[in-house]
N, CA, C and O atoms as a GROMACS GRO file, in nm:
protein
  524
    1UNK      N    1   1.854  -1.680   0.245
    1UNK     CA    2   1.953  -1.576   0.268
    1UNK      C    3   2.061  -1.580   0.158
    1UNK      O    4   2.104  -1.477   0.106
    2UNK      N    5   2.097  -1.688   0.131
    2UNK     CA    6   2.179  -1.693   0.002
    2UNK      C    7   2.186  -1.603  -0.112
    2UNK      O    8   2.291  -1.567  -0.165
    3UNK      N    9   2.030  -1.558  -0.158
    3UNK     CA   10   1.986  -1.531  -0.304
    3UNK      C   11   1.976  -1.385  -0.282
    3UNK      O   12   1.947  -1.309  -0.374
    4UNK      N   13   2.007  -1.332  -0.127
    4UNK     CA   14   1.991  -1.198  -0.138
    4UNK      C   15   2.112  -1.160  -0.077
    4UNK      O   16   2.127  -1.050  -0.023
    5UNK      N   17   2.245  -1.295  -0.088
    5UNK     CA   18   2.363  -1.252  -0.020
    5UNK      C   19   2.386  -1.198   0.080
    5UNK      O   20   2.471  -1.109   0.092
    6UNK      N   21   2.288  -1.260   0.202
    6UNK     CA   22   2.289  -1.276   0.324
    6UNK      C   23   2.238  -1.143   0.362
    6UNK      O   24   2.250  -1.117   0.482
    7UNK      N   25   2.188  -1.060   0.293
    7UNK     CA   26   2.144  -0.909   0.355
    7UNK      C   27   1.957  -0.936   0.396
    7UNK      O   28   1.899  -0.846   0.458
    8UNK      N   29   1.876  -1.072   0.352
    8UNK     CA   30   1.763  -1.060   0.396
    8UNK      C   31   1.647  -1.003   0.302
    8UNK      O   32   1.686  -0.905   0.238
    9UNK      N   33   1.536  -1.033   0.283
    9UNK     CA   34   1.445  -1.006   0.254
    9UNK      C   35   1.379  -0.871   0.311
    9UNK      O   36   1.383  -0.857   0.434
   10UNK      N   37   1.325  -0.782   0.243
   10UNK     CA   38   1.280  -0.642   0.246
   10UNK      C   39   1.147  -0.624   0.305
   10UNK      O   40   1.110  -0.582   0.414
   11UNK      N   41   1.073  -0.678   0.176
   11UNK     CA   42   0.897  -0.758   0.262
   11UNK      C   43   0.840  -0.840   0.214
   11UNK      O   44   0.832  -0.850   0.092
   12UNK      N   45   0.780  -0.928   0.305
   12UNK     CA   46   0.735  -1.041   0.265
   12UNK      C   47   0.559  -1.026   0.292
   12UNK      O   48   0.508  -0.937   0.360
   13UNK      N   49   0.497  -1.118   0.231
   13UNK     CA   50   0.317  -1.079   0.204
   13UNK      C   51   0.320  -1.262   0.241
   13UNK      O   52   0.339  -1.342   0.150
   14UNK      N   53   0.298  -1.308   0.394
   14UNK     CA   54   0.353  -1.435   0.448
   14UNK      C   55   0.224  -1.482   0.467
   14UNK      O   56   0.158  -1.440   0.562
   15UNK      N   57   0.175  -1.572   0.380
   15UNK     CA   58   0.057  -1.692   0.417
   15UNK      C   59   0.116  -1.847   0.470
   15UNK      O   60   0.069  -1.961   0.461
   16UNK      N   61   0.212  -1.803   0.515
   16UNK     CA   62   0.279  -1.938   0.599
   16UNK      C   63   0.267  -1.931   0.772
   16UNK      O   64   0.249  -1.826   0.834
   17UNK      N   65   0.282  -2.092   0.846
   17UNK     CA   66   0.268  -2.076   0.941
   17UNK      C   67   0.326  -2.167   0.994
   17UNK      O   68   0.364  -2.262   0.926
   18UNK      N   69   0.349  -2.163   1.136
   18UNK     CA   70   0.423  -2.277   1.226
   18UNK      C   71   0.589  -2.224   1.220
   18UNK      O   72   0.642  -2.115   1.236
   19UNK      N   73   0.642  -2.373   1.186
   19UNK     CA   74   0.798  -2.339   1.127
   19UNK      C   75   0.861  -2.278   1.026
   19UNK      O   76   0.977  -2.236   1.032
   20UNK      N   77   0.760  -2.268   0.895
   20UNK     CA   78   0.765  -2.198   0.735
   20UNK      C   79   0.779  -2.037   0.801
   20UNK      O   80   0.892  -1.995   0.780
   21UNK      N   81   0.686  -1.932   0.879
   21UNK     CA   82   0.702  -1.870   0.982
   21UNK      C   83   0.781  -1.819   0.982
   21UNK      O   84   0.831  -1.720   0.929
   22UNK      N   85   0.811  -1.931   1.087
   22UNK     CA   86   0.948  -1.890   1.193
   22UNK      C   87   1.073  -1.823   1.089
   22UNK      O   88   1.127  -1.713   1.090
   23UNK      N   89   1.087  -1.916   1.021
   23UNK     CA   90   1.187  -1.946   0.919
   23UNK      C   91   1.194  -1.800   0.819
   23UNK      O   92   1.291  -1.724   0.811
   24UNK      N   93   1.068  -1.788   0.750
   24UNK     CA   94   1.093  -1.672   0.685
   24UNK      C   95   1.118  -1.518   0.790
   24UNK      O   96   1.207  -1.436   0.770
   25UNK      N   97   1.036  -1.512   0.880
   25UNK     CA   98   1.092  -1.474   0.966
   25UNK      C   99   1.241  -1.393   1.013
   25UNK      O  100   1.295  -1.285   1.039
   26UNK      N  101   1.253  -1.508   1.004
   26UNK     CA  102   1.443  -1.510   1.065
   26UNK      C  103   1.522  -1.491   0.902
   26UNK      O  104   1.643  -1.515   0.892
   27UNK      N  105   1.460  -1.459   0.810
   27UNK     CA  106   1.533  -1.402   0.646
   27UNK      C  107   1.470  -1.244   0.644
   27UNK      O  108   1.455  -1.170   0.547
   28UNK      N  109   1.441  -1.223   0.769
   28UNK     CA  110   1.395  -1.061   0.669
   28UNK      C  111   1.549  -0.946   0.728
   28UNK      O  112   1.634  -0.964   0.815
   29UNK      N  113   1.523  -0.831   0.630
   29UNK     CA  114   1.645  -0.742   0.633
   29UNK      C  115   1.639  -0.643   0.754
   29UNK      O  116   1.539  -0.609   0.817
   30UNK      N  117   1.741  -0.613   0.769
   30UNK     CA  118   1.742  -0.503   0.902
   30UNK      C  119   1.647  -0.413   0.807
   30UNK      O  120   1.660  -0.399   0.685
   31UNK      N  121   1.508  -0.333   0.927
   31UNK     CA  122   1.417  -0.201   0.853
   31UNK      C  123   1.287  -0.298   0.730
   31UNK      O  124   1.215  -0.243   0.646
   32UNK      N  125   1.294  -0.463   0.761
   32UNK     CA  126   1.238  -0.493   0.702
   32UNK      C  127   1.095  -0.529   0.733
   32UNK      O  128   1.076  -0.532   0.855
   33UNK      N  129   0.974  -0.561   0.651
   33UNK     CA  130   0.875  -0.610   0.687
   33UNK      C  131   0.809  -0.716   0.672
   33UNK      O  132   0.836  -0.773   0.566
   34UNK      N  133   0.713  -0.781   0.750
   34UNK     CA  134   0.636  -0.888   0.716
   34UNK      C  135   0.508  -0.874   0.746
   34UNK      O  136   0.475  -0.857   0.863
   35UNK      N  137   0.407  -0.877   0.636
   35UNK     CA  138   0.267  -0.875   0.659
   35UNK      C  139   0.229  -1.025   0.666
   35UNK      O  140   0.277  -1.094   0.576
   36UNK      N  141   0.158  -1.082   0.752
   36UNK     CA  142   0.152  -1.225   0.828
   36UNK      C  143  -0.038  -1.252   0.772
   36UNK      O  144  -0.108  -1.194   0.854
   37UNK      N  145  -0.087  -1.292   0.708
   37UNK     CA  146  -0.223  -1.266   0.630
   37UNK      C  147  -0.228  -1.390   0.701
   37UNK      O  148  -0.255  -1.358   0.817
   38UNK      N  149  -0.216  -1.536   0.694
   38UNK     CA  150  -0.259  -1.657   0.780
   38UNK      C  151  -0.310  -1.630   0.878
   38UNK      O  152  -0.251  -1.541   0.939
   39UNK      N  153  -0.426  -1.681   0.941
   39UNK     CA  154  -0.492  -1.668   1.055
   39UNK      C  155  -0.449  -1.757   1.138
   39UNK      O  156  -0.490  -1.742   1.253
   40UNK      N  157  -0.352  -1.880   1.112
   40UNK     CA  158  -0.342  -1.998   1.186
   40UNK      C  159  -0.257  -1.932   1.297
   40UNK      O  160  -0.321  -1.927   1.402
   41UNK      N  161  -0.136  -1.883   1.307
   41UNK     CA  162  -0.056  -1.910   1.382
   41UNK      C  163  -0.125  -1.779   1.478
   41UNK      O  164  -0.132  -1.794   1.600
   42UNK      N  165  -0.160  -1.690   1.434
   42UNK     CA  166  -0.229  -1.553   1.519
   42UNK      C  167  -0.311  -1.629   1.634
   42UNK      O  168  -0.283  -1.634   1.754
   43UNK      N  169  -0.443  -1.699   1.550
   43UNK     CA  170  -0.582  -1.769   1.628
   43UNK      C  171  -0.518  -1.852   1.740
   43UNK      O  172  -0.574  -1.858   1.849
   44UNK      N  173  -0.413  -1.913   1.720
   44UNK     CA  174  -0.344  -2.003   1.798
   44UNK      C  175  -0.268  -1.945   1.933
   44UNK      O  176  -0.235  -2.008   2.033
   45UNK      N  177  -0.250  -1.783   1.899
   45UNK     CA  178  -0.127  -1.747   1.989
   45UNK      C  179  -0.043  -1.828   2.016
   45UNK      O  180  -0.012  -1.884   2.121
   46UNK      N  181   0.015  -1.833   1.863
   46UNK     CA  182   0.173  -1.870   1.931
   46UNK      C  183   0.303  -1.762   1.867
   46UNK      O  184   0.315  -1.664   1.794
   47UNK      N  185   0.388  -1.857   1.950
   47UNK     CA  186   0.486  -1.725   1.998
   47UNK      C  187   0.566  -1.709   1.853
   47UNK      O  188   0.538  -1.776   1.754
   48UNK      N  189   0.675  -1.605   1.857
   48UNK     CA  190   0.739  -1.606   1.730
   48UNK      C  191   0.821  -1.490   1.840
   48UNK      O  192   0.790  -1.401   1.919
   49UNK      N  193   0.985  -1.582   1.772
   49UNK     CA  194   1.082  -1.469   1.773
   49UNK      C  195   1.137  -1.354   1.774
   49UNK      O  196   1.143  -1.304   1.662
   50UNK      N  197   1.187  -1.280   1.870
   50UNK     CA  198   1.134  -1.136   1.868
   50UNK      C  199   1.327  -1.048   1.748
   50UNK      O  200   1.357  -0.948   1.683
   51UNK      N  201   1.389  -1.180   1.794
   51UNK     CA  202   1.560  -1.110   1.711
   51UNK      C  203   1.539  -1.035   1.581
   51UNK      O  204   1.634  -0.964   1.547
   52UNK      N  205   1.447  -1.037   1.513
   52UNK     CA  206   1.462  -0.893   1.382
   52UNK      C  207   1.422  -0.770   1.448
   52UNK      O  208   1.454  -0.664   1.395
   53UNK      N  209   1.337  -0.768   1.587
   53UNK     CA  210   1.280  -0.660   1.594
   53UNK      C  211   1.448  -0.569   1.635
   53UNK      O  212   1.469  -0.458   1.586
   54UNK      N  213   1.522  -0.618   1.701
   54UNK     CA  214   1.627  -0.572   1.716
   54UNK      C  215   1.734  -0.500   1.580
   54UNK      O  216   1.823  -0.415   1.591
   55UNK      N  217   1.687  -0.567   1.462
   55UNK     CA  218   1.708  -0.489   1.358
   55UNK      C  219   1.574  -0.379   1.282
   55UNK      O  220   1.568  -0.356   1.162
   56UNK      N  221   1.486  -0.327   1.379
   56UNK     CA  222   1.417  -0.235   1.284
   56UNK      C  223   1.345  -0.285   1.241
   56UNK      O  224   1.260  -0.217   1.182
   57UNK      N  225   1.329  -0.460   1.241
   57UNK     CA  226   1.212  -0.547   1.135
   57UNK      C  227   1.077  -0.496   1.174
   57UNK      O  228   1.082  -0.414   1.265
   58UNK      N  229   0.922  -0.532   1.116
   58UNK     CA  230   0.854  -0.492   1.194
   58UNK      C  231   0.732  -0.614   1.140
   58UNK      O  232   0.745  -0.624   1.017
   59UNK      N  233   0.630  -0.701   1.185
   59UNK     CA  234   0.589  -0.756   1.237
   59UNK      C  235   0.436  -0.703   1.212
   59UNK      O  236   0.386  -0.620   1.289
   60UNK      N  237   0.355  -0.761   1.089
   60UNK     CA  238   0.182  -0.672   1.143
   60UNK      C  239   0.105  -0.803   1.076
   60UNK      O  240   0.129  -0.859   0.969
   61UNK      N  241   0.010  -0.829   1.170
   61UNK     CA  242  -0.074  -0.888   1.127
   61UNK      C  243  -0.180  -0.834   1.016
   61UNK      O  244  -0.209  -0.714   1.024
   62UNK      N  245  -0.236  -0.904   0.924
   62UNK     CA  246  -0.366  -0.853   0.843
   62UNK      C  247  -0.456  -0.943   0.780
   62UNK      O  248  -0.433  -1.036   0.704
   63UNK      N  249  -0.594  -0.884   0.839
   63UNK     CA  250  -0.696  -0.974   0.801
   63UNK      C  251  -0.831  -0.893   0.697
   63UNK      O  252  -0.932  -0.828   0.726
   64UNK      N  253  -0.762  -0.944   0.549
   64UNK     CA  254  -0.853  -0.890   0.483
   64UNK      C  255  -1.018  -0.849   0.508
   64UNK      O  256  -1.068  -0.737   0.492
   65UNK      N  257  -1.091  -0.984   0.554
   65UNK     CA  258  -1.199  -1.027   0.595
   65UNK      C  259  -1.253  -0.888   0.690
   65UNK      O  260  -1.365  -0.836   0.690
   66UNK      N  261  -1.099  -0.838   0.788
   66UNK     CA  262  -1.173  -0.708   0.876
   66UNK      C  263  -1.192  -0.589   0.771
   66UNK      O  264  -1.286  -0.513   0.747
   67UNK      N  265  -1.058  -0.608   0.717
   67UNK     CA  266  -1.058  -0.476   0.650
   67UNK      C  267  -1.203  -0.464   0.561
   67UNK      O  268  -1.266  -0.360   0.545
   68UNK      N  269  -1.234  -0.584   0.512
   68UNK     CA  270  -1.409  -0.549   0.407
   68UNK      C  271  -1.502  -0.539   0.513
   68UNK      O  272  -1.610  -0.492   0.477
   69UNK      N  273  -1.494  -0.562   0.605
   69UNK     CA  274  -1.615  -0.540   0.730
   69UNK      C  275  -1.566  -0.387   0.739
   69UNK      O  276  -1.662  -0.310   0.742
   70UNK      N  277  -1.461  -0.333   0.743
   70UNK     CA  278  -1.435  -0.187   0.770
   70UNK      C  279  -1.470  -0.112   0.657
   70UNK      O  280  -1.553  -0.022   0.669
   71UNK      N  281  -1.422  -0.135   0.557
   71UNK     CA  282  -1.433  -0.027   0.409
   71UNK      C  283  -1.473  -0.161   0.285
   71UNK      O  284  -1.407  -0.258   0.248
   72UNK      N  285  -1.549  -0.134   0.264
   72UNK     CA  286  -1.642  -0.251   0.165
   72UNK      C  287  -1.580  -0.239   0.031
   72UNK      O  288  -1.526  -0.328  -0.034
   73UNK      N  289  -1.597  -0.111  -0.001
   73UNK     CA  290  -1.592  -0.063  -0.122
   73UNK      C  291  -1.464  -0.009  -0.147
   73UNK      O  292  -1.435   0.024  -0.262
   74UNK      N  293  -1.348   0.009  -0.014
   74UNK     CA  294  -1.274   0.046  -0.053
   74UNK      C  295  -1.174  -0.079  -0.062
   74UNK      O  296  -1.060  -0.076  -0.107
   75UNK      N  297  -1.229  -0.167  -0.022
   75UNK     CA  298  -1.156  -0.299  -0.032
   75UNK      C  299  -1.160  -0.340  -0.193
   75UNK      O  300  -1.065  -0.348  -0.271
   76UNK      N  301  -1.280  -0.361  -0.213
   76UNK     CA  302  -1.322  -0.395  -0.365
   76UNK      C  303  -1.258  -0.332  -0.454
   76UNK      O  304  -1.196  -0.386  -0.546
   77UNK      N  305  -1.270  -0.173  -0.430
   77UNK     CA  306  -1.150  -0.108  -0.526
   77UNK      C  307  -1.001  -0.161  -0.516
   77UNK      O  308  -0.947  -0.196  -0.620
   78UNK      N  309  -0.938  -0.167  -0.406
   78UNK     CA  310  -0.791  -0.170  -0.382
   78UNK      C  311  -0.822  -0.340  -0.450
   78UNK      O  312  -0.789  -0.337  -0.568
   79UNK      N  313  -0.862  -0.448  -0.419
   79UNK     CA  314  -0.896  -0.589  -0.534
   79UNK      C  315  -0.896  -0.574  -0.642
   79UNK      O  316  -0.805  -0.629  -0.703
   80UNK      N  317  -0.986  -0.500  -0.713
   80UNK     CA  318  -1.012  -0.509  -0.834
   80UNK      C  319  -0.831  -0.433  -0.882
   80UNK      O  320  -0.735  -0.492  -0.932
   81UNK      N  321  -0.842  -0.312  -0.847
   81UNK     CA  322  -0.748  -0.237  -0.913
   81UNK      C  323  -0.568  -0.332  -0.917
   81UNK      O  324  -0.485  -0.331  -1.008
   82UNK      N  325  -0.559  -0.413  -0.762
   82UNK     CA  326  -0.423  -0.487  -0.800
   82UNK      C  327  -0.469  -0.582  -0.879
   82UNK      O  328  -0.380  -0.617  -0.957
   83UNK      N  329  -0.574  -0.644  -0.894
   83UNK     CA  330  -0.601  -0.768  -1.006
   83UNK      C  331  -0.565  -0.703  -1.171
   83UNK      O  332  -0.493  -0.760  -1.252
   84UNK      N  333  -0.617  -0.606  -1.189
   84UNK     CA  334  -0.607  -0.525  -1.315
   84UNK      C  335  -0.465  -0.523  -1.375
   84UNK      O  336  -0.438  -0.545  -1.493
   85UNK      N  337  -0.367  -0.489  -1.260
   85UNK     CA  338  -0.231  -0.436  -1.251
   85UNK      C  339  -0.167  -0.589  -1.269
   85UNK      O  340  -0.084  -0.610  -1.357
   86UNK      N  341  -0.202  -0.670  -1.197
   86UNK     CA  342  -0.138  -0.783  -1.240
   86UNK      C  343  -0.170  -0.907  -1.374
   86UNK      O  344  -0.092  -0.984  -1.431
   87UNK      N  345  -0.328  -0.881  -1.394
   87UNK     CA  346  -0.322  -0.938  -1.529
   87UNK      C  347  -0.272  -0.854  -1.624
   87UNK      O  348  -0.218  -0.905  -1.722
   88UNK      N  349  -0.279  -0.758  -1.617
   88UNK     CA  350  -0.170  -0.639  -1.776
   88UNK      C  351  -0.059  -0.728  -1.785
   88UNK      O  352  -0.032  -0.804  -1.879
   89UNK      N  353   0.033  -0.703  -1.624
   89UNK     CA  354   0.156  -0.764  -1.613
   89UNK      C  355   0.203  -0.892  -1.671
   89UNK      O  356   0.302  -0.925  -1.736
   90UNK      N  357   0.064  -0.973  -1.610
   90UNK     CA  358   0.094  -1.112  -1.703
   90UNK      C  359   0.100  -1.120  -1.893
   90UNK      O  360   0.184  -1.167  -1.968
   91UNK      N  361  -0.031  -1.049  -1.918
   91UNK     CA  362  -0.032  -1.055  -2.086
   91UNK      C  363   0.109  -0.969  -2.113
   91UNK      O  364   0.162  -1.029  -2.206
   92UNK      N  365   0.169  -0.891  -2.087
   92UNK     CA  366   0.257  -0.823  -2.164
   92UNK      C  367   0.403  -0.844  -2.148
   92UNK      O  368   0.497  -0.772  -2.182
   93UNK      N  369   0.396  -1.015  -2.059
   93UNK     CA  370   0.526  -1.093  -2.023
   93UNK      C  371   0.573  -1.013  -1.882
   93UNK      O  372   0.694  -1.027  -1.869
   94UNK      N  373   0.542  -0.971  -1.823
   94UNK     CA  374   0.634  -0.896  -1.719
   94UNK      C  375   0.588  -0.961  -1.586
   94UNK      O  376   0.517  -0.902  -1.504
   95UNK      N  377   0.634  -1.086  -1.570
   95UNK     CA  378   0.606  -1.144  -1.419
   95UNK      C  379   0.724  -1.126  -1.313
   95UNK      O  380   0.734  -1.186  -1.206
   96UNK      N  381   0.799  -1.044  -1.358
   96UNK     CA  382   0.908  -1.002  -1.250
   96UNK      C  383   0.892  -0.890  -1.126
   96UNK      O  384   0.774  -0.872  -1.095
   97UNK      N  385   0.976  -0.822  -1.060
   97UNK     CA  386   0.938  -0.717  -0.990
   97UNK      C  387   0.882  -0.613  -1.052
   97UNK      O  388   0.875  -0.619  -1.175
   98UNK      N  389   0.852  -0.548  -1.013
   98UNK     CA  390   0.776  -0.413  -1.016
   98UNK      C  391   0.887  -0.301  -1.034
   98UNK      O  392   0.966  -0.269  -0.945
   99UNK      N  393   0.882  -0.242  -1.173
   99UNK     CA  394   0.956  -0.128  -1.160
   99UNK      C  395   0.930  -0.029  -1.246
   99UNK      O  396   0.909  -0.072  -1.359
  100UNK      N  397   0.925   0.087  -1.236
  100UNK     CA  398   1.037   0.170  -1.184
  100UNK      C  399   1.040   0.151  -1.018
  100UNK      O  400   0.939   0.146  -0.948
  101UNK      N  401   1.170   0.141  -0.973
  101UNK     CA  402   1.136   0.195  -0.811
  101UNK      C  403   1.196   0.331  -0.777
  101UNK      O  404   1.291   0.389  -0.830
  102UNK      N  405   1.131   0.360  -0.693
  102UNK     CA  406   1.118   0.523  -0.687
  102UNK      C  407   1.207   0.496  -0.555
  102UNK      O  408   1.175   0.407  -0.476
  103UNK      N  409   1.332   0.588  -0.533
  103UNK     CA  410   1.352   0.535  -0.365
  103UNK      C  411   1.356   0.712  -0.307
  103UNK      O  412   1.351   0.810  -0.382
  104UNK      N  413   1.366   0.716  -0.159
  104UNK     CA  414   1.335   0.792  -0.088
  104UNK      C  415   1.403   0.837  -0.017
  104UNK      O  416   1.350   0.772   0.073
  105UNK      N  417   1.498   0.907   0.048
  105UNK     CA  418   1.559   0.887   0.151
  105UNK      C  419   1.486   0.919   0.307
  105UNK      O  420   1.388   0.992   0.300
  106UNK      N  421   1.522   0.873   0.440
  106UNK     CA  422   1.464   0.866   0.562
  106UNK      C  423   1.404   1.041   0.524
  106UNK      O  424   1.282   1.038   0.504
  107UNK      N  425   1.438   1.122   0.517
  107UNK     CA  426   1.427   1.280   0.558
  107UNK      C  427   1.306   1.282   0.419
  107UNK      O  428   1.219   1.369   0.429
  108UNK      N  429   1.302   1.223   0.339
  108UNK     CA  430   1.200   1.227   0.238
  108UNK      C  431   1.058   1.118   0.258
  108UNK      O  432   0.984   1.095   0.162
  109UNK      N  433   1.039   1.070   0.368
  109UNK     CA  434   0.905   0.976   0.399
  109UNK      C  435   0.796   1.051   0.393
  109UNK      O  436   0.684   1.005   0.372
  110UNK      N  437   0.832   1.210   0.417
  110UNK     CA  438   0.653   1.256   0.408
  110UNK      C  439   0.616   1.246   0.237
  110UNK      O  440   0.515   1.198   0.185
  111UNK      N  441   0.738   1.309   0.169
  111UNK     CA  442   0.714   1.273   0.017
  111UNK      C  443   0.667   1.169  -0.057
  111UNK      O  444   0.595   1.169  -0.157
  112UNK      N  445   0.728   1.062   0.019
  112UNK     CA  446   0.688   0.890  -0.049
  112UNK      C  447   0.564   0.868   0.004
  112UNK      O  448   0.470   0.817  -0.056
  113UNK      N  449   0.564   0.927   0.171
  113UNK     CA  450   0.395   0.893   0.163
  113UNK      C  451   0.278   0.926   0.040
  113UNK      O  452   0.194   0.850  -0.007
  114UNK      N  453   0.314   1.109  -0.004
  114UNK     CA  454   0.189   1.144  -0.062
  114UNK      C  455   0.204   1.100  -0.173
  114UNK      O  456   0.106   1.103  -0.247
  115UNK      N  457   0.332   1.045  -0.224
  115UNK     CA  458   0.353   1.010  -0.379
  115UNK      C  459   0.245   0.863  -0.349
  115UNK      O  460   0.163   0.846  -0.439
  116UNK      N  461   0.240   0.777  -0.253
  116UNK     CA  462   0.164   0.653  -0.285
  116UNK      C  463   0.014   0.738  -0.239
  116UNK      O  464  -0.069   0.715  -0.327
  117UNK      N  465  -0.032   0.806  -0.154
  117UNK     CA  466  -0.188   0.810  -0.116
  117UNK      C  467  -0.190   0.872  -0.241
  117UNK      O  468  -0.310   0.865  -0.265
  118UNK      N  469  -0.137   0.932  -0.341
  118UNK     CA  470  -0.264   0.986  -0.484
  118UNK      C  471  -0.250   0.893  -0.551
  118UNK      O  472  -0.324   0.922  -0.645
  119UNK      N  473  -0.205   0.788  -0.577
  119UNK     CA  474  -0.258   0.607  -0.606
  119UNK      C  475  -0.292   0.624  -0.746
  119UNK      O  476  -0.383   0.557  -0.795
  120UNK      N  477  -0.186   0.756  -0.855
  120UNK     CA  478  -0.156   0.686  -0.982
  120UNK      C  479  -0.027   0.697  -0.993
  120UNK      O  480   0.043   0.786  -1.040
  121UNK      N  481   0.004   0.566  -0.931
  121UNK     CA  482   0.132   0.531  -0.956
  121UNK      C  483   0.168   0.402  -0.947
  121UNK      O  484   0.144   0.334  -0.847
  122UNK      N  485   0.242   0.349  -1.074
  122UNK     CA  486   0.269   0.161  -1.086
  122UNK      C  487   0.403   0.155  -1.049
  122UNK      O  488   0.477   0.123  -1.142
  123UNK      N  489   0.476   0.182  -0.910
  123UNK     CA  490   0.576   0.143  -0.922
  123UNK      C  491   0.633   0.071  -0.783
  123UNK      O  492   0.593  -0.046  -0.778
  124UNK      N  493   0.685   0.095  -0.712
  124UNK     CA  494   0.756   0.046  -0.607
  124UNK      C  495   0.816   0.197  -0.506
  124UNK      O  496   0.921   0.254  -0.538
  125UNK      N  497   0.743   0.235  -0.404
  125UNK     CA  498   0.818   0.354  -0.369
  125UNK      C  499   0.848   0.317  -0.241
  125UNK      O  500   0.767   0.280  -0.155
  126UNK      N  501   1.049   0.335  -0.224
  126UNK     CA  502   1.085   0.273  -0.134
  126UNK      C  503   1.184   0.408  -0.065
  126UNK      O  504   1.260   0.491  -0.116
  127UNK      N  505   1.140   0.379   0.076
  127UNK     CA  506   1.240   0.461   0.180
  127UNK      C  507   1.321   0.360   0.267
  127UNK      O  508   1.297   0.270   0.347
  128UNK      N  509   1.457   0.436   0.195
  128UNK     CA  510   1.568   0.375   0.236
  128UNK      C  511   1.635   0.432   0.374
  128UNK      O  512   1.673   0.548   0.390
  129UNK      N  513   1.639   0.369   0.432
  129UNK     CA  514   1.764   0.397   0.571
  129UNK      C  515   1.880   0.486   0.577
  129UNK      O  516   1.926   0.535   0.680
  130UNK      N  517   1.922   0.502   0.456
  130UNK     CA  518   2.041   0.588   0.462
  130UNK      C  519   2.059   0.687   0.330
  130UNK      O  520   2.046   0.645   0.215
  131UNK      N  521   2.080   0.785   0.353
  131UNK     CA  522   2.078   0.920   0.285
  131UNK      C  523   2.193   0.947   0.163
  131UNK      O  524   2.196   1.055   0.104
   0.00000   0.00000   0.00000
C-alpha cells in the first residue's frame, strides 16, 4: 500500500495462495480487480475476505486449462499473440507498464469495450469511476 500511497492496487494477475492471498487481497483499490489463476486455494475451498467487495473490488477465478478445453485455438492465439507483445517489449528495453493508456469514463464502457474486442490495440484501456 505504501508504493501506491495507500490508494491500492488496480489489478492483480494472482498466482499466490493461503496468506500471500489474503494479503494481496486486502491491497487492491476501491473498483479494483483480481484474477486468482492458482488452483490451490479454489480446490481447497477456502475462505477469503469479503471487505474489498464493499469497495466495488471484484474477485474471479481463472483456469486457463478450461479455457483451452473451451476454445483451443482461441487460446493458442490469445498465447502466442501476448508472448509476441512481450518479447518485442523485452528486446526494445521496455519492461515497464504498458502504455499509451487509453482511459474511459463510466458513461464511455460500451466504447472501451469495442475499442479492446477489435484486438489491434497495444495499450492499456481503462474505465475510470469518475467522469
Amino acid at each position: 500500500m505504501t508504493a501506491t500511497g495507500g490508494g491500492g492496487v488496480d489489478m492483480v494477475l494472482s498466482p499466490l495462495s493461503g496468506s500471500l492471498l489474503t494479503a494481496t487481497w486486502s491491497c487492491i483499490a476501491p473498483f479494483g480487480r483480481i484474477v486468482e489463476i492458482s488452483k490451490v486455494d479454489i480446490a481447497a475451498a477456502r475462505r477469503l475476505g469479503t471487505m474489498p467487495l464493499g469497495s466495488c473490488a471484484t474477485f474471479a477465478g481463472f483456469d486457463i486449462s478450461q479455457l483451452n478445453d473451451h476454445d483451443h485455438l482461441g487460446t493458442s492465439e490469445a498465447l502466442t499473440g501476448g508472448l509476441r507483445i512481450y518479447l518485442a517489449r523485452v528486446k526494445s528495453g521496455k519492461r515497464g507498464p504498458v502504455y499509451p493508456i487509453e482511459k474511459y469514463p463510466i458513461s464511455g464502457t460500451k466504447r472501451a469495450t469495442k475499442q479492446i474486442q477489435r484486438g489491434h490495440h497495444i495499450r492499456k484501456v481503462v474505465v475510470v469511476p469518475h467522469e
